[in-house]
C-alpha positions in Angstrom: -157.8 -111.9 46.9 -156.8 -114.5 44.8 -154.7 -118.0 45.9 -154.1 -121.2 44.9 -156.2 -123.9 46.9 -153.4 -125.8 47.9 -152.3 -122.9 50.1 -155.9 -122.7 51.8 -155.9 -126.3 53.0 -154.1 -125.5 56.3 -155.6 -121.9 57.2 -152.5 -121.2 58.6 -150.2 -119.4 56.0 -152.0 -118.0 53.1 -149.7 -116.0 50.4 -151.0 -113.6 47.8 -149.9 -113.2 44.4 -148.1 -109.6 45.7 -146.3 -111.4 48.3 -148.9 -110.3 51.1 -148.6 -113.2 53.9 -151.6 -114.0 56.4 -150.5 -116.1 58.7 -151.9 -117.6 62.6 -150.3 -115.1 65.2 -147.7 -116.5 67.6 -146.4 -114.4 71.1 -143.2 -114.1 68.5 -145.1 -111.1 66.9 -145.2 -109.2 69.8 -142.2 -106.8 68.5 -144.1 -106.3 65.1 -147.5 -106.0 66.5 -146.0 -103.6 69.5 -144.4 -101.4 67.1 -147.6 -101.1 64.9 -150.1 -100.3 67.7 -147.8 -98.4 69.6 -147.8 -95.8 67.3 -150.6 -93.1 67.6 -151.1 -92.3 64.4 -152.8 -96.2 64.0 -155.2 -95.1 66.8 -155.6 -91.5 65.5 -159.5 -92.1 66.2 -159.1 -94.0 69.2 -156.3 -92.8 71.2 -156.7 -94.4 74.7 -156.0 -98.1 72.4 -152.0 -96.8 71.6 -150.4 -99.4 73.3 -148.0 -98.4 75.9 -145.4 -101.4 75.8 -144.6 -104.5 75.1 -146.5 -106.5 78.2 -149.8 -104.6 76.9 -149.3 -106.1 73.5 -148.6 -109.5 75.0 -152.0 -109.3 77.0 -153.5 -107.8 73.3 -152.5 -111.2 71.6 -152.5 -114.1 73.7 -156.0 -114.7 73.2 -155.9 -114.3 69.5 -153.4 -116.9 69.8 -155.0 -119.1 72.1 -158.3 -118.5 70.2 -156.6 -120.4 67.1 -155.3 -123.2 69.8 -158.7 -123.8 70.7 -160.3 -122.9 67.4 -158.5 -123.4 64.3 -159.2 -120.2 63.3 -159.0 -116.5 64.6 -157.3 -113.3 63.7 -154.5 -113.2 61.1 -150.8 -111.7 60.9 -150.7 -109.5 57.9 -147.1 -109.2 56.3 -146.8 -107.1 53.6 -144.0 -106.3 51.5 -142.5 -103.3 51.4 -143.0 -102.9 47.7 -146.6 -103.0 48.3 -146.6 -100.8 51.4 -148.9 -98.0 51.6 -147.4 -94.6 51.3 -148.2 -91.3 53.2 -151.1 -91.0 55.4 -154.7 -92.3 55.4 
């Protein structure tokens, strides 16, 4: 992955040339994070991880988020854009 150093000097919010955003997680993301690991497929391999609701993802990313309080660092929030979205199944 390729970006400017300028964007690297926070570690907070990095952006990719395709528009791909990594970003610090906040408790906001527990809609988008809830919908991804609720769905089975993501745990094909690992069923008994499908999240079950939104409370379980809340107690799945508080301490990624306070991890980054503490630590500057941790875990990211991958956005990507739909144009860039994988297709079909693994």
């Amino acid at each position: 992955m390729v970006v400017a150093r300028a964007e690297l000097a926070s570690w907070e919010r990095l952006v990719t040339p395709d528009g791909t955003i990594l970003r610090r997680p906040t408790l906001a993301d527990v809609p988008g994070v809830f919908a991804v690991h609720r769905d089975p497929a993501v745990y094909r391999h690992d069923p008994q991880e499908v999240h079950p609701d939104p409370d379980h993802t809340t107690r799945f990313l508080t301490p990624m988020v306070e991890h980054w309080a503490d630590h500057g660092w941790g875990y990211w929030v991958v956005l990507v854009p739909r144009a860039v979205w994988p297709q079909g199944e693994a």
